[in-house]
ZADREN-956538 format. One record per residue (C-alpha): x, y negated, z; residue number from 1. Coordinates in Angstrom, 2 decimals, always signed. Layout:
<atom xx="X" yy="Y" zz="Z" zadren="NUM"/>
...
//
This chain:
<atom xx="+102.43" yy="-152.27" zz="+42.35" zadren="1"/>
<atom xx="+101.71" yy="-149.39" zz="+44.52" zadren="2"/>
<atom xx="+100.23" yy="-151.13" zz="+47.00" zadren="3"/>
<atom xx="+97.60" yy="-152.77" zz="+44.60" zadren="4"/>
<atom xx="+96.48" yy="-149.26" zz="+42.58" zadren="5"/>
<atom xx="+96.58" yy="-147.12" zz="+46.68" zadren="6"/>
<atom xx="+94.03" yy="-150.71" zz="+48.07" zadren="7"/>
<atom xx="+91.86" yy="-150.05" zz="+44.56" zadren="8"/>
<atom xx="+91.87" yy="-146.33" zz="+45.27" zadren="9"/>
<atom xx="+90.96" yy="-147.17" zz="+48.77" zadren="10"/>
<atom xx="+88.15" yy="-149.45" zz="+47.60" zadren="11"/>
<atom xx="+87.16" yy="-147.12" zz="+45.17" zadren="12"/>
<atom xx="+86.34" yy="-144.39" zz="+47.83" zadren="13"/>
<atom xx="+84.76" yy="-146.85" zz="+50.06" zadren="14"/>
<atom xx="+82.42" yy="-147.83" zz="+47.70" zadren="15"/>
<atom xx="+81.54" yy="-144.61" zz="+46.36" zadren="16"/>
<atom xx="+81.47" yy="-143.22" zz="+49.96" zadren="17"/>
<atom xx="+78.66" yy="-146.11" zz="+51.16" zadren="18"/>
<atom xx="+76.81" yy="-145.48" zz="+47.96" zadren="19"/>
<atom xx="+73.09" yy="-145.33" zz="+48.69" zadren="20"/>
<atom xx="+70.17" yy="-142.87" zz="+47.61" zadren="21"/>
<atom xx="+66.24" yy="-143.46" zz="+48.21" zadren="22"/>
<atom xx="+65.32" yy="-142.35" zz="+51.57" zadren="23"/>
<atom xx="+62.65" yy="-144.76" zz="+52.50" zadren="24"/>
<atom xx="+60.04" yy="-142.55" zz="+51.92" zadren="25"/>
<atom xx="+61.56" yy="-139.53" zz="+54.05" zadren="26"/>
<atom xx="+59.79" yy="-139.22" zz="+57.62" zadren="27"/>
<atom xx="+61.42" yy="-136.99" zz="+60.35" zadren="28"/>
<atom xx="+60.09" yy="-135.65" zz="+63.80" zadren="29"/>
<atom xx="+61.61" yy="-133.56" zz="+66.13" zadren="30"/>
<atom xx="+60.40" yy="-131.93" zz="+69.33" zadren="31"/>
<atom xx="+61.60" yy="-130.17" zz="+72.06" zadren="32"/>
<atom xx="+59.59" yy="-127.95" zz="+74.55" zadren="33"/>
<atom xx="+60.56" yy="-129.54" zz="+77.70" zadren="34"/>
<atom xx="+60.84" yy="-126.51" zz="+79.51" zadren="35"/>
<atom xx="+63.78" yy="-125.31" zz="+77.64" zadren="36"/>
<atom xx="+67.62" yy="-126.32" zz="+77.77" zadren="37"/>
<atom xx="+69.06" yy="-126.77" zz="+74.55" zadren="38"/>
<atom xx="+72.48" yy="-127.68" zz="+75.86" zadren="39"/>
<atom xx="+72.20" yy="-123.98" zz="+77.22" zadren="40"/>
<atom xx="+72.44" yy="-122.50" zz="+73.92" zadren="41"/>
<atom xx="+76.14" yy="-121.82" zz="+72.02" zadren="42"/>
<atom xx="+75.21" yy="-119.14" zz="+69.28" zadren="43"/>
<atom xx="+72.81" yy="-118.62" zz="+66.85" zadren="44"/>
<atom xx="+72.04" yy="-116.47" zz="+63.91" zadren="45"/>
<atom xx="+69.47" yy="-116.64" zz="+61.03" zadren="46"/>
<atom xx="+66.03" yy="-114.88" zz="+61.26" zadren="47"/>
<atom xx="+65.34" yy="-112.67" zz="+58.23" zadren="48"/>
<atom xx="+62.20" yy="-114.25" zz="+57.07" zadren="49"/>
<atom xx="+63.40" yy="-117.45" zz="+56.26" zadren="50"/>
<atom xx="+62.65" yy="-119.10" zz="+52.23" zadren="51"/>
<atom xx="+61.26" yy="-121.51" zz="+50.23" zadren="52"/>
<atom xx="+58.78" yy="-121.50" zz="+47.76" zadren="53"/>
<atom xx="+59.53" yy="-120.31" zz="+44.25" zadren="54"/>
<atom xx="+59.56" yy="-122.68" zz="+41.80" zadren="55"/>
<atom xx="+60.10" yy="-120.64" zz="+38.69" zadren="56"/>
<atom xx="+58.40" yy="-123.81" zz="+36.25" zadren="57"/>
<atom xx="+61.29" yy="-125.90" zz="+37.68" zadren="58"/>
<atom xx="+58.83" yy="-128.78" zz="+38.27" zadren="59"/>
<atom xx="+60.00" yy="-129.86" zz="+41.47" zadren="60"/>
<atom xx="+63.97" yy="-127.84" zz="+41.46" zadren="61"/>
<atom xx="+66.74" yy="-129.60" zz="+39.63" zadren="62"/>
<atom xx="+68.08" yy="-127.50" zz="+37.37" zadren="63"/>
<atom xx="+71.60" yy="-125.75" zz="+39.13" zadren="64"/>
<atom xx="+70.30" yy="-126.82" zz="+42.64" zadren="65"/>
<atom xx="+70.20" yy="-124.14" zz="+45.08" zadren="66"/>
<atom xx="+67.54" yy="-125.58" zz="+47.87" zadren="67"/>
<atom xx="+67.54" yy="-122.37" zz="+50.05" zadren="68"/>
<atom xx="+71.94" yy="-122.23" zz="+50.03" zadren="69"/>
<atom xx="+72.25" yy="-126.30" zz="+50.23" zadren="70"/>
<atom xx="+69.21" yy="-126.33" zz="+53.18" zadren="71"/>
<atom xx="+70.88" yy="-122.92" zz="+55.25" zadren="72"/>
<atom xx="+74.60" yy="-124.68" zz="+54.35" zadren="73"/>
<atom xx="+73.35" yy="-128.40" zz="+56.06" zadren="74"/>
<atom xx="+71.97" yy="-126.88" zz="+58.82" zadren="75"/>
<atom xx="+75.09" yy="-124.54" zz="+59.67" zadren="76"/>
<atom xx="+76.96" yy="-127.65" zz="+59.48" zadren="77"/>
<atom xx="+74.49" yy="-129.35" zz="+61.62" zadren="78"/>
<atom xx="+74.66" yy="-126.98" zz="+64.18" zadren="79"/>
<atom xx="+78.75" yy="-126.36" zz="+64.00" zadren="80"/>
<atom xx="+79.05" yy="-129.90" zz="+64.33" zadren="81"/>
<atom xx="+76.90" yy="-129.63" zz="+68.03" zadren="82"/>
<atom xx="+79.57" yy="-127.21" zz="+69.06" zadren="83"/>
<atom xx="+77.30" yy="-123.75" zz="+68.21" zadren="84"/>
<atom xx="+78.28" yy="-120.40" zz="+66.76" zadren="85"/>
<atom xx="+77.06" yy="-118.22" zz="+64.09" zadren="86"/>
<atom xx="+76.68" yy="-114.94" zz="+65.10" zadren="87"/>
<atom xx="+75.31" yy="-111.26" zz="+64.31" zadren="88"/>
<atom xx="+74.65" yy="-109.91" zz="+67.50" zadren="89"/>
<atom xx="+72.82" yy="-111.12" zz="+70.41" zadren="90"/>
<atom xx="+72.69" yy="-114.88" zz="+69.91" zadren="91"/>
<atom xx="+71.21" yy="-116.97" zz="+71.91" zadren="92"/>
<atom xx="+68.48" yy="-118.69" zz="+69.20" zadren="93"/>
<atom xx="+67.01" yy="-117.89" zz="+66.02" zadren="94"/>
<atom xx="+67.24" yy="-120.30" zz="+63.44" zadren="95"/>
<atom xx="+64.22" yy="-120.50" zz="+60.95" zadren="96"/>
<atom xx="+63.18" yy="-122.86" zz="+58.15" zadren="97"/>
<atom xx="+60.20" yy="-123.15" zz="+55.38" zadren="98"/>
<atom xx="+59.73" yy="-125.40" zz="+52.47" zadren="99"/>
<atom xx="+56.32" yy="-126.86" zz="+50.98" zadren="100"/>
<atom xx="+55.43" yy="-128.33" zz="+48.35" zadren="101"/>
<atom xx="+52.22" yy="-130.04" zz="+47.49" zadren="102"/>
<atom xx="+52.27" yy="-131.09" zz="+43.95" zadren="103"/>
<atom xx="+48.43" yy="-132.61" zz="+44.10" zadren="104"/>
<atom xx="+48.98" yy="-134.71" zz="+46.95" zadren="105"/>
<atom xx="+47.41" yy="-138.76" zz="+46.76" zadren="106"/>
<atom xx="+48.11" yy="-141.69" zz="+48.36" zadren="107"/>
<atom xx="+47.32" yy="-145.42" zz="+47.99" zadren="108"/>
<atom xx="+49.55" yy="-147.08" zz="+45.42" zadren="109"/>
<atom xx="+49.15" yy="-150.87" zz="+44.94" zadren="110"/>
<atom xx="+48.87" yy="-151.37" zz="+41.38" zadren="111"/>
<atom xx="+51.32" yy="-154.50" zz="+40.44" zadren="112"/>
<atom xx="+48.96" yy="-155.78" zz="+37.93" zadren="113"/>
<atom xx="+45.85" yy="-155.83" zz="+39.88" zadren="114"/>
<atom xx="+47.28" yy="-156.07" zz="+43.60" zadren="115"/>
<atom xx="+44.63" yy="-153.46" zz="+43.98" zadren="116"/>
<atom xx="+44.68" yy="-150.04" zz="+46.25" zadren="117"/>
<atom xx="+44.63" yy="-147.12" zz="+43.81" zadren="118"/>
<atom xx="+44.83" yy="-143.22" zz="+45.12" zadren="119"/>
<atom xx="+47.43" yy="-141.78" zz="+42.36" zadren="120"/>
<atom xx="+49.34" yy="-138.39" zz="+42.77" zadren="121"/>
<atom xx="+52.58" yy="-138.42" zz="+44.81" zadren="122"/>
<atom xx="+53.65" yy="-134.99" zz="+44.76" zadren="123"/>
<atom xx="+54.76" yy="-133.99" zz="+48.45" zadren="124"/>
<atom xx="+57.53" yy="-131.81" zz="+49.98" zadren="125"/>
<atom xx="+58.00" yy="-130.64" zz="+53.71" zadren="126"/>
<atom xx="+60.86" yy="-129.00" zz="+55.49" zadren="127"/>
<atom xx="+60.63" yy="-127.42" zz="+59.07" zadren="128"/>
<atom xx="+63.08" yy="-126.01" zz="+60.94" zadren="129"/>
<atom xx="+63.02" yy="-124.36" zz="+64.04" zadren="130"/>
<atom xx="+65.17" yy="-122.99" zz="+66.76" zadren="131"/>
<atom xx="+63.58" yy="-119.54" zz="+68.60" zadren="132"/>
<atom xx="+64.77" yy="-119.04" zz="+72.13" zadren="133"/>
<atom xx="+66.22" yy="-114.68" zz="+71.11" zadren="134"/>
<atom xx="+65.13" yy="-113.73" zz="+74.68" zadren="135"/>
<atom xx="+61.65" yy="-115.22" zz="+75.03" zadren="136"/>
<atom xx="+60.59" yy="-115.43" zz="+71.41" zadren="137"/>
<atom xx="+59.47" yy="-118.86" zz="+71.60" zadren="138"/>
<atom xx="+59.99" yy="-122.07" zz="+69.76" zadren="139"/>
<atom xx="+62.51" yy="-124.31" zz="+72.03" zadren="140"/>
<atom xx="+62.76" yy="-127.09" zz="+69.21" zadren="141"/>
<atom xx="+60.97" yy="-128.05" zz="+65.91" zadren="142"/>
<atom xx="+61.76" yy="-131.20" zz="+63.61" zadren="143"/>
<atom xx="+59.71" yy="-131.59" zz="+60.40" zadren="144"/>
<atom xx="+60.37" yy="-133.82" zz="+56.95" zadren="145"/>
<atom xx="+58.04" yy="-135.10" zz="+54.79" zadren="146"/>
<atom xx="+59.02" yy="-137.10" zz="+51.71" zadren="147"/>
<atom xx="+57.67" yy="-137.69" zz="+48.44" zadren="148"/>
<atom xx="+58.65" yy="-135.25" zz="+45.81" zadren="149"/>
<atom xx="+60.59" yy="-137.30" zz="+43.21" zadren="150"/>
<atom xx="+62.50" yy="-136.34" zz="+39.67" zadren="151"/>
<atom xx="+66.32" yy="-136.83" zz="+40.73" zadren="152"/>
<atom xx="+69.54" yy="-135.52" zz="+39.79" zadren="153"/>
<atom xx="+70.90" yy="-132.57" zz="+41.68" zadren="154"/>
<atom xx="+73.42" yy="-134.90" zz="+43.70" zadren="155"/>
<atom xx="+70.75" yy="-137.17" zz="+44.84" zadren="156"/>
<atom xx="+69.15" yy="-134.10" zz="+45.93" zadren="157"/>
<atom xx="+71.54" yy="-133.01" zz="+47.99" zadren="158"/>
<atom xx="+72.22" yy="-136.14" zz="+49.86" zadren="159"/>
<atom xx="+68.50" yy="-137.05" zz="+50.69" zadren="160"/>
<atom xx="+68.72" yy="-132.85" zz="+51.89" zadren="161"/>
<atom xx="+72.03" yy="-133.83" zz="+53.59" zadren="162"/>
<atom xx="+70.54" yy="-136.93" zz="+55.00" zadren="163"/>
<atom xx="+66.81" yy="-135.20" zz="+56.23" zadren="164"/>
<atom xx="+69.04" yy="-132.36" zz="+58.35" zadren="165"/>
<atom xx="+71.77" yy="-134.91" zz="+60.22" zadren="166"/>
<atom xx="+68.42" yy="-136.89" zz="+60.99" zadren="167"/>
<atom xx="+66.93" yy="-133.86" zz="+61.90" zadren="168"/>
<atom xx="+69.56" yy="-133.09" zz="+64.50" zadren="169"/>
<atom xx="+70.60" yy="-136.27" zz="+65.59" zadren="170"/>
<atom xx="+69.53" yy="-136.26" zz="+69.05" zadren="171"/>
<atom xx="+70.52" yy="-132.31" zz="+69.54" zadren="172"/>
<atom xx="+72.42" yy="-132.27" zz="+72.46" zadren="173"/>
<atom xx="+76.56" yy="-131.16" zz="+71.63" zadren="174"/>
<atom xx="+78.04" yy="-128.62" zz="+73.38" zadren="175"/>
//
């Protein structure tokens, strides 16, 4: 009997674990100056003037989601998991992100009844991050997200965030 409810617990997690959000509209790029060598750097620390935009209507912020702590915790994992520090003194990149969102964006819908090409507002959000080589002050690397801005739950939220940063830093080099 143990054995049966410890495999339905087991299937239970697996299922839940493999559950699946929309993502097909997220698009991310990433860039690297080719000059610099991102393997090189093992610390980091947050510029000052990072943020998102206020969104005191709550139009486009679940209620109880914190999109500046969820973004800055994803990317600290991100970057932990490539083998880099947080520090306060002297790291060796800045990290800095900003947030956008474009509430009268359009795009071409195809309308089901007509088959036709209609431009209909699809409210858009973008995320950049961006590492700052501390000694020279430039940008070393730079990924972007776009995705349509769409009315979901807080959890949903948080793994289409979760999802745009490991994307974002997939092909970061590990230390």
């Amino acid at each position: 009997m143990k054995k049966i409810v410890l495999a339905i617990l087991v299937m239970a997690w697996f299922v839940t674990g493999c559950s699946t959000f929309p993502k097909d509209d997220i698009k991310v790029e990433s860039e690297t100056d080719p000059k610099a060598n991102l393997s090189g750097y093992k610390t980091y620390a947050w510029l000052a003037a990072v943020g998102i935009v206020e969104d005191a209507e709550g139009i486009w912020e679940p209620p109880k989601f914190d999109a500046d702590g969820e973004i800055q915790f994803r990317v600290n994992e991100a970057l932990r998991n490539k083998g880099m520090t947080e520090v306060t003194n002297n790291p060796d990149i800045y990290v800095a992100y900003a947030v956008g969102v474009d509430m009268d964006a359009l795009d071409l819908k195809t309308d089901p009844k007509t088959k036709l090409e209609t431009l209909d507002n699809v409210p858009q959000t973008g995320l950049v991050v961006m590492l700052v080589d501390a000694e020279t002050g430039f940008v070393t690397w730079v990924s972007t997200a776009t995705a349509e801005m769409k009315n979901l739950d807080s959890e949903t939220q948080k793994k289409r965030l979760e999802y745009v940063v490991n994307t974002m830093f997939k092909d970061f080099p590990k230390k």
